[in-house]
N, C-alpha and C positions, 0 to 999 in steps of 0.2 A: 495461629497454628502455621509452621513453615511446610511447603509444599512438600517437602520430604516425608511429613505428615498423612499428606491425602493422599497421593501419587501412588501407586503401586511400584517398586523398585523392579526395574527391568521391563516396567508396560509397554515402552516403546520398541524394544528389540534393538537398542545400539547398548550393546556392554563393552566397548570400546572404543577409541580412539584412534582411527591408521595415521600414520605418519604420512602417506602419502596421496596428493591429492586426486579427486575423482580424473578420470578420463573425461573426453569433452563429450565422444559416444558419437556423434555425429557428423557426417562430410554430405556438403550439400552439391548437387548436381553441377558442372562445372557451366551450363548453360545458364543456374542463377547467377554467374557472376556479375552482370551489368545491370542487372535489378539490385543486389545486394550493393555494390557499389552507388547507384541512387537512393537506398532508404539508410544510407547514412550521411543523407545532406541535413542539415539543420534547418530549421526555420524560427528563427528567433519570435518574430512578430507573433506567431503561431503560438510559441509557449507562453508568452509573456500574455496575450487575450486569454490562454485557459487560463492563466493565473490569477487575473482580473477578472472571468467570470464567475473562480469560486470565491469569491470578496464581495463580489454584486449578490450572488446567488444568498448567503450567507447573512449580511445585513439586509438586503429585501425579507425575508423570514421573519427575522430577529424585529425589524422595523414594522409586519403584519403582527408581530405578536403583541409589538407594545402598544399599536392600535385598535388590537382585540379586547384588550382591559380598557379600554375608555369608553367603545362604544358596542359589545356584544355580554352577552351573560358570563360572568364567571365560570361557568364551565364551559362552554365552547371556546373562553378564552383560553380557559387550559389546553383546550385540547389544542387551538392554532399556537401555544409556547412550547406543548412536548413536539409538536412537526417540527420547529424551528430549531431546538435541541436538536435532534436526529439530523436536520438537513443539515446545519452548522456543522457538525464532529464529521458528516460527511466530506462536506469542504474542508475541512482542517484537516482530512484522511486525502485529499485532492492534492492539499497545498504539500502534504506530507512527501507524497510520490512525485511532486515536480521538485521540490528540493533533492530527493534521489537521482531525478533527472541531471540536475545541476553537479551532482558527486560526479558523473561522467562527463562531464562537458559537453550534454544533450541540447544544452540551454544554444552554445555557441561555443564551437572551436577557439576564441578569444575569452583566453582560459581565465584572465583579471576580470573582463564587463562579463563573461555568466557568475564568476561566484559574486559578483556586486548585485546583477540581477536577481540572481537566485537567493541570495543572503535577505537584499532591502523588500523583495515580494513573494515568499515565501517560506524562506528558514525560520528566519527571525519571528514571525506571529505565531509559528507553533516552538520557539523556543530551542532553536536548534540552529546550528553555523553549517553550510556547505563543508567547509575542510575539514572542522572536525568529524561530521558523520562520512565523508571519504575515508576518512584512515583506516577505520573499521568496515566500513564497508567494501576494501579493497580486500583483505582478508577473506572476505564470504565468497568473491569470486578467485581470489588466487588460491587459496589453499582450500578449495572447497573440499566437504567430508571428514579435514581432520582435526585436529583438536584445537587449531589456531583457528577456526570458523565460527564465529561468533553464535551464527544461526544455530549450526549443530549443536552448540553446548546448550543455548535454550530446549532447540530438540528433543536432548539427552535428558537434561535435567527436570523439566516440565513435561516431559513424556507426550507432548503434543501430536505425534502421529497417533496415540492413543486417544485422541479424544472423541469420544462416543456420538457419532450420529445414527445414533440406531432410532431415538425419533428426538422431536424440538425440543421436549425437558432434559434427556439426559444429555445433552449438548450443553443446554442453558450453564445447568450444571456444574460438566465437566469445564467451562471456558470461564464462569466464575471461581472455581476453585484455585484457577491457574490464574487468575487476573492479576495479584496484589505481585507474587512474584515473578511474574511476566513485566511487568511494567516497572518494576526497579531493575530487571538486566535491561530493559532495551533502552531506559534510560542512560545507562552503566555504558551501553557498546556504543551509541552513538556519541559518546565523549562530550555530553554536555556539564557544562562547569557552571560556575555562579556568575561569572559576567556574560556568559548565554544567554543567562535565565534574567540579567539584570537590563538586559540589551532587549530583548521581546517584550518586557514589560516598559520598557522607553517607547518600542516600535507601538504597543498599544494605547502609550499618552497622547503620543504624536499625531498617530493617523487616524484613530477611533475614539479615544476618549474627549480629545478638546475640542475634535469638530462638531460631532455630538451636542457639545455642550453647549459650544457657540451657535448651533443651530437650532436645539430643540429643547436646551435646557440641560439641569443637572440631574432632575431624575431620566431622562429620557438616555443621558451619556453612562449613568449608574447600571439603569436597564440594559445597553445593547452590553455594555463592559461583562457584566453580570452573567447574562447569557451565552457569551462567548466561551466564558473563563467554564463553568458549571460546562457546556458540551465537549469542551477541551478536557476536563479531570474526570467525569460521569461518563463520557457516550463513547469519548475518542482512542480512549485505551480499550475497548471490548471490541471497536470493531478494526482496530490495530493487530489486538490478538488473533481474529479468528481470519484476519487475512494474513499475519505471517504461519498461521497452521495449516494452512491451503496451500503451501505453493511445494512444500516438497516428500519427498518417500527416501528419507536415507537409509533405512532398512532394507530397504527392497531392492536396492541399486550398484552400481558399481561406476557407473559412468554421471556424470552430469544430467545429461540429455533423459534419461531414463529416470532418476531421481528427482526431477522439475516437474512439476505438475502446473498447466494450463489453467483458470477459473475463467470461463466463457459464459455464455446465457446471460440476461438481463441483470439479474440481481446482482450477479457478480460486476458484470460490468460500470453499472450506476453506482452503485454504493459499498460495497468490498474494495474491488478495486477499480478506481474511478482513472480515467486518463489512460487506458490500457495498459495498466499496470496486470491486469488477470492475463496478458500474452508471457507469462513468467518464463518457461521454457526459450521463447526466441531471444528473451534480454540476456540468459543467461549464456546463451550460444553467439550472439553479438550485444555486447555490454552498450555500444556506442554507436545503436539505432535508435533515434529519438524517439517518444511515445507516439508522437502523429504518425510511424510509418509503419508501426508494426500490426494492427491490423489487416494492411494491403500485402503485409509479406507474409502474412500467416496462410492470407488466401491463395495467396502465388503459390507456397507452399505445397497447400492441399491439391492443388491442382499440378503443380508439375513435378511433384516428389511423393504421389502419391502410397508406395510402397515403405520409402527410407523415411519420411516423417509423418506422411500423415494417419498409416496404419500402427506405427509405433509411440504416437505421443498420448503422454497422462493426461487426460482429462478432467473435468466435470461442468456439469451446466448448473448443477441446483447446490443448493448451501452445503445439505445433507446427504450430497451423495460420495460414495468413495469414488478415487478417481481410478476410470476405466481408461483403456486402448481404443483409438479407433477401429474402425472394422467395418466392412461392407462396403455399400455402397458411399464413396467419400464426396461427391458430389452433395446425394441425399446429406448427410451428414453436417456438412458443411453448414448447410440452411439450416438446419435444423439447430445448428447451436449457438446462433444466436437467437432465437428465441425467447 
């Protein structure tokens, strides 16, 4: 059944398309300028360790699970293969957002060694090229709100501001119904083709399947392969979905700043969006602050722009909550959301 199907027509509240892009909505205090000028220094080493430790994290799981079936009962063995599942599509949701990193040249202002980087240890094992997902995703930030926006069009058409968190089931739900054709646009936008797809599955002979084999066998390289591939199609597209329906309110906005919504709190942070990818709001306000600095600048932030951002920014701390404004006391606040 095509989503046009389940979807309520107009649930989201966008019944058009402006031709003209959002405002930025925001001017920061001109005494941030010499901090904002430091957190957009790169640190290669920096990304290139988190990239390697959602690979270690990833195959340690995947290698406790195939351990689990030799020597624990059948079903606790299961239960250490479904952690392994989840924690894997998490790292493949990791590797996802540093390849994002890489569309901005996060990686390294030496624009040929980040997309080699970013291509050979991250694009490529989830199936995906650095320049092609650039192209489209320059779009989301240049003409954000209008109909050239790749994001808004999913918005619009999967009605995703609409998705019900009024409790766990009707979430479940709502973000299954959306899943099948959720996950054929955002393959669609980030411009993957067949030597992509032909190229990632080279990248997994290469670095995971033959070492594997050479190491521990051919069922053991079958197993980690097998469990990679099943969290990458099962696990990695649901939590794909329910982290591109966190991050904005284009209904309700007019400016950027205002239509970004922040995912903070634990949950969000570890496995939504991992890598501070949930600081959504200040990536969208500088594109080309790398992941490691933006939670020092959110705090800076809070602390010395307490009126212009920190009592006006979209929030949320929990999966299911709508995103709120700050307010009160922004220090208390502050603590409290990471939590």
């Amino acid at each position: 059944m095509g989503v046009a199907a389940t979807i309520p027509a107009g649930a989201v509240g966008i019944d058009a398309f402006d031709d003209c892009a959002y405002r930025r909505g925001y001017s920061h205090p001109s005494l941030l300028k010499p901090l904002l000028d430091r957190s957009h220094k790169t640190l290669l080493h920096r990304t290139v360790a988190t990239a390697l430790s959602d690979h270690v994290l990833s195959l340690g799981f995947i290698a406790a699970a195939l351990l689990s079936y030799r020597h624990w009962p059948p079903l606790v063995a299961a239960l250490v293969h479904a952690s392994a599942l989840l924690v894997t599509a998490r790292c493949q949701r990791g590797l996802e957002n540093l390849a994002h990193e890489g569309s901005h040249y996060n990686w390294t202002r030496r624009r040929r060694l980040n997309d080699f980087l970013a291509d050979g240890l991250v694009a490529l094992p989830v199936a995906s090229r650095v320049k092609s997902y650039r192209a489209g995703h320059a779009l989301h930030h240049g003409r954000f709100g209008t109909g050239d926006d790749p994001d808004l069009q999913r918005y619009a058409v999967l009605a995703l501001e609409a998705v019900d968190r009024s409790s766990a089931r009707r979430f479940v739900v709502a973000v299954a119904r959306r899943l099948p054709a959720y996950t054929a646009s955002w393959w669609r936008s980030i411009g993957t083709a067949w030597h992509t797809a032909v190229g990632g599955a080279l990248w997994h002979v290469c670095f995971v399947m033959v070492p594997v084999w050479l190491a521990m066998g051919a069922e053991a390289s079958i197993f980690v392969s097998g469990t990679w591939m099943a969290a990458f199609v099962l696990v990695l597209p649901v939590l794909r979905l329910i982290a591109e329906s966190n991050e904005h309110v284009y209904s309700e906005a007019r400016t950027v700043f205002d239509a970004t919504v922040s995912n903070l709190g634990i949950c969000n942070r570890l496995v939504i969006h991992p890598h501070n990818d949930g600081f959504h709001t200040l990536h969208h306000l500088w594109p080309r602050v790398p992941h490691h600095q933006l939670a020092k600048l959110h705090a800076a932030l809070l602390a010395l722009d307490p009126d212009g951002y920190g009592r006006r920014l979209r929030y949320r701390t929990k999966l299911l909550q709508r995103p709120v404004a700050l307010s009160g006391d922004l220090a208390g606040q502050g603590r409290r959301e990471d939590r």
